[in-house]
C-alpha positions in Angstrom: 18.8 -42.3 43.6 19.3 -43.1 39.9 16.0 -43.4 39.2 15.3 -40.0 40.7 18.2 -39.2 38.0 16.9 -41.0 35.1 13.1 -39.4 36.2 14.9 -36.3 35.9 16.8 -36.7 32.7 13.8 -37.9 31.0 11.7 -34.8 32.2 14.1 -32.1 31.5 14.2 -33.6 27.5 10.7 -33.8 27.3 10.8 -30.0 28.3 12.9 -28.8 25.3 11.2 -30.7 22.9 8.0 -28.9 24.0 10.0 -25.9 23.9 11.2 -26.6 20.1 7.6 -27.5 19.2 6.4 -24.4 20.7 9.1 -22.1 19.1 9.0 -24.0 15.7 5.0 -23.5 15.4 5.3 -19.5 16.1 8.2 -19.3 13.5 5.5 -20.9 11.0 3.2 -18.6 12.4 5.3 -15.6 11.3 6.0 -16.6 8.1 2.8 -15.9 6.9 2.7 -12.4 7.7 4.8 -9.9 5.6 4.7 -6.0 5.7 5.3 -5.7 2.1 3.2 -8.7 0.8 -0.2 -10.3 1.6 -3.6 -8.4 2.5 -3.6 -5.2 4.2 -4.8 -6.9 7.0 -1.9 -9.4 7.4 0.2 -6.4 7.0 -1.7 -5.2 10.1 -1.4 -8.2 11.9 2.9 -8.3 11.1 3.3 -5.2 13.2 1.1 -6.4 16.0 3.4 -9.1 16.3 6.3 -7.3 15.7 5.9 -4.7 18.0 5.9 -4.3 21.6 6.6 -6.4 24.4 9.5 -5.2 25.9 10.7 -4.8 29.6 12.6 -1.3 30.7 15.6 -1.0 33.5 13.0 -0.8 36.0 11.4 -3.6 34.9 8.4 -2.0 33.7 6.9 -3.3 30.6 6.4 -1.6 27.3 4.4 -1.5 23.4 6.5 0.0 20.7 5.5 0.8 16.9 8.5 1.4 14.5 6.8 4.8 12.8 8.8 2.7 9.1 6.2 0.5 9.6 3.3 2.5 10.1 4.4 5.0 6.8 4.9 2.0 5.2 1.6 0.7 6.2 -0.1 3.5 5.4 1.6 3.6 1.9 0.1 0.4 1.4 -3.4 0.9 2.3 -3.1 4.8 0.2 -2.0 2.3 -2.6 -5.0 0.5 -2.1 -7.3 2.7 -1.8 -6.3 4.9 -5.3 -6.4 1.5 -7.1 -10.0 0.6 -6.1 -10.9 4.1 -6.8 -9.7 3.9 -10.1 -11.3 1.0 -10.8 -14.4 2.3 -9.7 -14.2 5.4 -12.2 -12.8 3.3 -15.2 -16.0 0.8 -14.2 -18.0 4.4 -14.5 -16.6 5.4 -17.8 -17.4 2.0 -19.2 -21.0 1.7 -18.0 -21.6 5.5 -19.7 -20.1 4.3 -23.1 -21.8 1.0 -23.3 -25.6 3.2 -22.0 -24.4 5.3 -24.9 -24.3 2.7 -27.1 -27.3 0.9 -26.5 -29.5 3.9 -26.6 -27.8 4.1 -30.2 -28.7 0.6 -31.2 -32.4 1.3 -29.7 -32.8 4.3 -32.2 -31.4 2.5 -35.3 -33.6 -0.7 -34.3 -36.8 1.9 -34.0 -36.1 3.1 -37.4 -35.6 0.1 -38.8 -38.9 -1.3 -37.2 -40.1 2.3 -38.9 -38.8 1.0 -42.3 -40.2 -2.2 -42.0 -43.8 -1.3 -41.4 -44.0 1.3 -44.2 -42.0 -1.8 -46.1 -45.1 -3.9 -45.2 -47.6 -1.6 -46.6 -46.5 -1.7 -49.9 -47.7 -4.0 -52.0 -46.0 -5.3 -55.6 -43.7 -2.4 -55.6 -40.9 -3.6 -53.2 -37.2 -2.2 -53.7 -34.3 -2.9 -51.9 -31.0 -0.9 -53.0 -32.5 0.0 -56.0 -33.5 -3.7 -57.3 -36.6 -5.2 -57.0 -36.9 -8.3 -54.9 -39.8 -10.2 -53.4 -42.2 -9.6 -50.7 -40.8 -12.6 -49.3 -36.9 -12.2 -49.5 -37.6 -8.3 -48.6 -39.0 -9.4 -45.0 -36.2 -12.3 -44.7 -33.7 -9.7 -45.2 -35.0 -7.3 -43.3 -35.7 -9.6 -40.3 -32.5 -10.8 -40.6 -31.0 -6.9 -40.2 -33.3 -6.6 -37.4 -32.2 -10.0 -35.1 -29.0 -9.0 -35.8 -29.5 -5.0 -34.0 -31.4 -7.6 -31.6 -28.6 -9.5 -30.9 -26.2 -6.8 -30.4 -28.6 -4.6 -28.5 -28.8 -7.9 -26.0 -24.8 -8.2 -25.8 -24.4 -4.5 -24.6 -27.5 -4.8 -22.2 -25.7 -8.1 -20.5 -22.3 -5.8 -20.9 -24.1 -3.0 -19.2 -25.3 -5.7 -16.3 -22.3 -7.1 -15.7 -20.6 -3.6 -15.9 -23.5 -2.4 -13.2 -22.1 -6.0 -10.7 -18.5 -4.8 -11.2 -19.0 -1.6 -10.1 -21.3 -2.7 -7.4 -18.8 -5.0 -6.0 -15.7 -2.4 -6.6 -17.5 -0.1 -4.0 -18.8 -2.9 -1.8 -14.6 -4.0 -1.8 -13.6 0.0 -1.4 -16.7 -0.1 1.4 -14.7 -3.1 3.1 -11.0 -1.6 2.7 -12.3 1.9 4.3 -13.9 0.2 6.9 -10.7 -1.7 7.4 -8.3 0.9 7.5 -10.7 3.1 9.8 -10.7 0.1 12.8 -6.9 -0.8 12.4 -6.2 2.9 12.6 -7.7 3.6 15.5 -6.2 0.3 17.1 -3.0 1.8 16.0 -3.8 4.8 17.9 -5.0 3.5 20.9 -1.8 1.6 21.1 0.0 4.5 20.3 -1.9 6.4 23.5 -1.1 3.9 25.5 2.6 3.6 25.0 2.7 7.5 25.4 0.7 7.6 28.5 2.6 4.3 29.9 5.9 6.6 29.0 4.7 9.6 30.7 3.6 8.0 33.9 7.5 6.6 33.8 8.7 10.5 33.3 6.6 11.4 35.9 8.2 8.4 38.4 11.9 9.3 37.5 10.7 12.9 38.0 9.8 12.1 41.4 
C-alpha cells in the first residue's frame, strides 16, 4: 500500500514538472512575437496566437480577432509599404542625377579627346594657357586631365551600378512585403469568415 502511495506521489510530481516545462517553453515562445516590434510577419504571427480559442456557454468553440489589432496591423504594414516606396523613388531620383552626370563627363571627355588630337597635330607651336610648353609636358598634362575625367566617369558608372542593385532589390523587397501582406490578409479574412459563419450557425441554433 505505501508503495502504491509513494508510485503515486512520485508520478503526480513528475506531471507538474512536465507541465512547468511545457508552460515555461510557450511563455519563451511568446516573447518573441510583439505587435508593435519585429517583422510584419511576427506581427502576424502575435495575433494568431493571441486570438481565438475560446469555448461559449454552450460549449461551442470559437476564433476571435481584436479589430485594435488588425488597424494596428494594418498601420504597420501601410508604414511599410510608403517607406519602401520611398525608397524606391529616392533610389529613382538618384540613378537619373548620377545618368545625368555621367553623360556630362562623357561630353567633356569627348571634347577633350577633340582637343587633344587637334593638340597632336600641331607641331612646334604648342600653347597651353597662353605659355608655350613642350610637346612632351603638353601630352603629360593633358593625359593627366583626361585619366582624371576617366576616373570620375568610372566612379559614377559603379555609382550608377550600385544605384541600379539598390533599386533592384528595393522592388524585389516591396515585391516580397506585397506578396506578404496579400496571403496574411486573406488568412485574416478567412478567419474572419469563419468566425462569422461559426456565429451565425449559433444565431441560427438559439433561434431555433
Amino acid at each position: 500500500m505505501k508503495f502504491l502511495l509513494k508510485a503515486a506521489v512520485i508520478l503526480l510530481v513528475l506531471f507538474n514538472l512536465q507541465s512547468l516545462n511545457a508552460q515555461a517553453s510557450t511563455d519563451k515562445d511568446d516573447e518573441k512575437y510583439s505587435l508593435n516590434s519585429g517583422t510584419i510577419d511576427n506581427q502576424f504571427e502575435y495575433i494568431f496566437r493571441k486570438s481565438g480559442n475560446f469555448r461559449g456557454t454552450n460549449g461551442q468553440r470559437y476564433e476571435a480577432v481584436k479589430t485594435a489589432w488588425l488597424l494596428t496591423l494594418k498601420a504597420h504594414v501601410l508604414d511599410s509599404l510608403k517607406t519602401t516606396y520611398k525608397n524606391l523613388e529616392d533610389s529613382k531620383a538618384t540613378v537619373a542625377n548620377q545618368t545625368k552626370e555621367i553623360e556630362d563627363l562623357k561630353g567633356k571627355l569627348g571634347n577633350t579627346q577633340t582637343i587633344l588630337d587637334q593638340t597632336n597635330n600641331e607641331k612646334n607651336n604648342m600653347s597651353l594657357l597662353g605659355m608655350s610648353t613642350s610637346k612632351t609636358n603638353y601630352n603629360v598634362i593633358m593625359w593627366s586631365i583626361i585619366a582624371g575625367l576617366a576616373a570620375l566617369l568610372l566612379f559614377f558608372i559603379y555609382k550608377f551600378k550600385n544605384s541600379n542593385s539598390l533599386t533592384r532589390e528595393a522592388k524585389h523587397k516591396l515585391d516580397e512585403v506585397e506578396t506578404e501582406f496579400e496571403e496574411h490578409r486573406r488568412t485574416a479574412l478567412e478567419r474572419e469568415q469563419k468566425v462569422r459563419r461559426q456565429l451565425q450557425d449559433e444565431i441560427n441554433k438559439n433561434k431555433a
